[in-house]
C-alpha positions in Angstrom: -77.1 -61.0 19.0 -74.4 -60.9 21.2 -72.6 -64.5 21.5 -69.5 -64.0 23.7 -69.7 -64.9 27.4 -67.7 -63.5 29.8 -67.3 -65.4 32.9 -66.5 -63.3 36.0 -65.9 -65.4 39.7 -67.0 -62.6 41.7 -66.1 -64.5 45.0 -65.4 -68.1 46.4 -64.5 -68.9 49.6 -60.5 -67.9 50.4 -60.1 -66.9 47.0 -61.3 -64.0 44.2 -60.5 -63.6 40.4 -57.4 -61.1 39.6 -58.1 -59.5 36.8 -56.3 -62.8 35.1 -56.3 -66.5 34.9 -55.1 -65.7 38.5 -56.6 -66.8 41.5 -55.7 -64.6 44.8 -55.6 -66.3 48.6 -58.3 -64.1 50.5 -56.0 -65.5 53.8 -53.5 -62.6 52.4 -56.4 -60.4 52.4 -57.4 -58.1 55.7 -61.0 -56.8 56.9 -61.6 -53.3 58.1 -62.0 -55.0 61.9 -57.7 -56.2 61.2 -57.1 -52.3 60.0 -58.9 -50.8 62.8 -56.9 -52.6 65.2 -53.6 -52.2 63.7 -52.7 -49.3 66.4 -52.2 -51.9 68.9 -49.7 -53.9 66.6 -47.0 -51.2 65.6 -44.2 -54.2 64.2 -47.2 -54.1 61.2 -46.7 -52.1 58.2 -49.4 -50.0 56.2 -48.7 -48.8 52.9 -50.9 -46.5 51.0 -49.9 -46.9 47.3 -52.0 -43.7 46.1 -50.5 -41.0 44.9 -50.0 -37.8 46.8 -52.6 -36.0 45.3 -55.3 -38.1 46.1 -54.2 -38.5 50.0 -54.2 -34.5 50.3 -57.9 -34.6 48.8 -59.2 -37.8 50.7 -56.8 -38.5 54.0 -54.7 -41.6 54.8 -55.9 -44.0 56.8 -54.0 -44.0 60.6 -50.6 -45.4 61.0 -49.9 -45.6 57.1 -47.5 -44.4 55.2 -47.3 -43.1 51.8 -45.1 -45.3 48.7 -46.9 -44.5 45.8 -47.1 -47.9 43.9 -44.3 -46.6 41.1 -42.2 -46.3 43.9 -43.3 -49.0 45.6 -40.3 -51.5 43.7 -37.5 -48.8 44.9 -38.3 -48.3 47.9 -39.1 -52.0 49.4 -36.3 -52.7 47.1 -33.6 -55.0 49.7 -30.8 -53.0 48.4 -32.4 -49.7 49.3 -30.9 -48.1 52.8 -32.8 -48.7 55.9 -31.5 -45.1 56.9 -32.7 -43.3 54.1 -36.3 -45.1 54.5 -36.3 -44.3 58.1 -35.3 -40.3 56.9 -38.3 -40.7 54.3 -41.2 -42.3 56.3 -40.1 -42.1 59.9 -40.2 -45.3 60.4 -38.2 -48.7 60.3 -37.7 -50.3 57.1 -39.5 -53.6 56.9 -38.1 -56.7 56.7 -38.4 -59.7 54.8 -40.6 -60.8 57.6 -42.5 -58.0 58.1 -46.4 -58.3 57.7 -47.0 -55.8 55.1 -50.7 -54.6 54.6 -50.8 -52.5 51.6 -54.1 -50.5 50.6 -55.6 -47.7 47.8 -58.6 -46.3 46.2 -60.5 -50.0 45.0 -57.5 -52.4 45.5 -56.1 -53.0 42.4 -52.9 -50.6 42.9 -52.1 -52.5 46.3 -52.4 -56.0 44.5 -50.2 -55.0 42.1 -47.9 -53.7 45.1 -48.4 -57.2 46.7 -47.2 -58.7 43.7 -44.3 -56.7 43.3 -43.6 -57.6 47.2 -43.4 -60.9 46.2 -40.9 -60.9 43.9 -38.6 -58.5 46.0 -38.8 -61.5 48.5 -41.0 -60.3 51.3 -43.0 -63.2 52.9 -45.7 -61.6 55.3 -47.6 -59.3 52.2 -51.2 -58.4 52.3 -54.2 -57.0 50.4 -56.7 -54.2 52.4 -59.9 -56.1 50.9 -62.4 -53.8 50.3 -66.3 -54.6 50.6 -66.3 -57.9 48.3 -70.2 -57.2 46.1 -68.9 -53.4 46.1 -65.7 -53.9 44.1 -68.6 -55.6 41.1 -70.4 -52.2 40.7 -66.9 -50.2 40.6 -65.9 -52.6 38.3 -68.6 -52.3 35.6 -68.2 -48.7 36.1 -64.6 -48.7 34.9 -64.4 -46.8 31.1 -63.8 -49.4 28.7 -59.8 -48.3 28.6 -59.3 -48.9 32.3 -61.4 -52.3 32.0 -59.2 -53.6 28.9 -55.7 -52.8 31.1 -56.9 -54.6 33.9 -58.9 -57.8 32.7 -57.3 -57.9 29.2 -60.6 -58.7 28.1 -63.0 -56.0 25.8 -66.0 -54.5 28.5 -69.2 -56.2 29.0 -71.9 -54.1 27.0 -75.4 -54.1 28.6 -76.2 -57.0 26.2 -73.2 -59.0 26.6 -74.2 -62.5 29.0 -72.2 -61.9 32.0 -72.0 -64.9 34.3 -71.2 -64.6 38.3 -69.8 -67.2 40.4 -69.0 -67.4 44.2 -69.1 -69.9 46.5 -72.4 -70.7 46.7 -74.6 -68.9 44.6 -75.8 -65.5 47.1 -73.3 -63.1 46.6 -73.1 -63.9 43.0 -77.0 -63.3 43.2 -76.6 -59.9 45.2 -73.6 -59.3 41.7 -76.6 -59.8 39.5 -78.7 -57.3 40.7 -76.2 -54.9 41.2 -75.5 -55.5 37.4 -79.2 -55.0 36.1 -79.2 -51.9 38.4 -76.1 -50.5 36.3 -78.6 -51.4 33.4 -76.8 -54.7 32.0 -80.1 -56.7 30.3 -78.1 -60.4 30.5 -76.7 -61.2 33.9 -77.0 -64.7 35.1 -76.0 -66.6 38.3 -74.2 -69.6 38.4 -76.6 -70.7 41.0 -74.0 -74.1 41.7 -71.3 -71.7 41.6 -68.0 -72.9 43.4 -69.3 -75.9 45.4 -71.0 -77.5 42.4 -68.0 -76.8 39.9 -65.5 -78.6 43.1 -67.3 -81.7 43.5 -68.3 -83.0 39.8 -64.8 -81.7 39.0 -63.2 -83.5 42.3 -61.7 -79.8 43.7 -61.8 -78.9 47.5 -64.4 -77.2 48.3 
């Protein structure tokens, strides 16, 4: 019998589980509608963090540019030359103030790029927030190395209880049966989910 639980908030409103004990602000996150649009708002930055390789088999989306996220720290860096990224990218080096959407394969390389962002100083960073139910099923389907680097935590088996949360209870439902359709045998919903836990704990909802 399998006796460990492992507790995954899929999503709750303006907010979705890291990988961590973090909690990330879904106001720093953009929709494909933002993206699309970005053509008509050239002061905004778009960063594609893959790596070369994958852009020459796939595409980039318009208007990005290329930092591949081990770059990423060196490049954004406030000491490095706003001539030599101008040379490199052909285009202006961003400032502190400068909304920066970053974006990759899933979105965990362009958190970790938002998080390095952060520390370099910049204030305007965001996440390109892929479809929200999609990233459970891609996640589940991560080999058991990539899953341990990520969440720290060992993979769900198919037998393991796996609990989702949200805000409500639906798209943690619509996380279930994605789940059983991967074959996991122990999925439940937290059918309270966010707005249950918020009010008998006293949280905003």
């Amino acid at each position: 019998m399998v006796t460990e639980n492992i507790h995954i908030p899929v999503i709750r409103e303006n907010s979705i589980n890291a990988g961590s004990n973090d909690v990330i602000d879904l106001t720093k996150f953009v929709t494909y509608e933002e993206i699309k649009e970005l053509p008509s708002y050239p002061a905004k930055m778009l960063i594609d963090v893959r790596e070369p390789k994958e852009l020459e088999e796939t595409g980039r989306i318009p208007t990005s540019i290329n930092i591949p996220l081990k770059q990423v720290a060196e490049k954004l860096s406030l000491d490095f030359s706003s001539d030599n990224f101008k040379t490199l990218f052909q285009r202006e080096k961003p400032t502190v103030d400068t909304e920066i959407i970053f974006y990759c394969k899933i979105g965990a390389r362009s958190q970790s790029a938002t998080d390095l962002c952060y520390k370099l100083g910049y204030k305007k960073k965001k996440h390109r927030y892929v479809n929200k139910v999609k990233v459970v099923t891609e996640t589940l389907e991560l080999s058991t190395h990539e899953f341990v680097n990520r969440f720290r935590r060992l993979k769900p088996t198919i037998w393991t209880e796996v609990i989702f949360t949200c805000r409500s209870g639906k798209r943690a439902e619509d996380a279930c049966e994605m789940a059983r359709n991967l074959g996991f045998k122990n999925v439940k919903n937290y059918k309270g989910s966010w707005m249950e836990w918020a009010e008998k704990e006293g949280l905003k909802k």
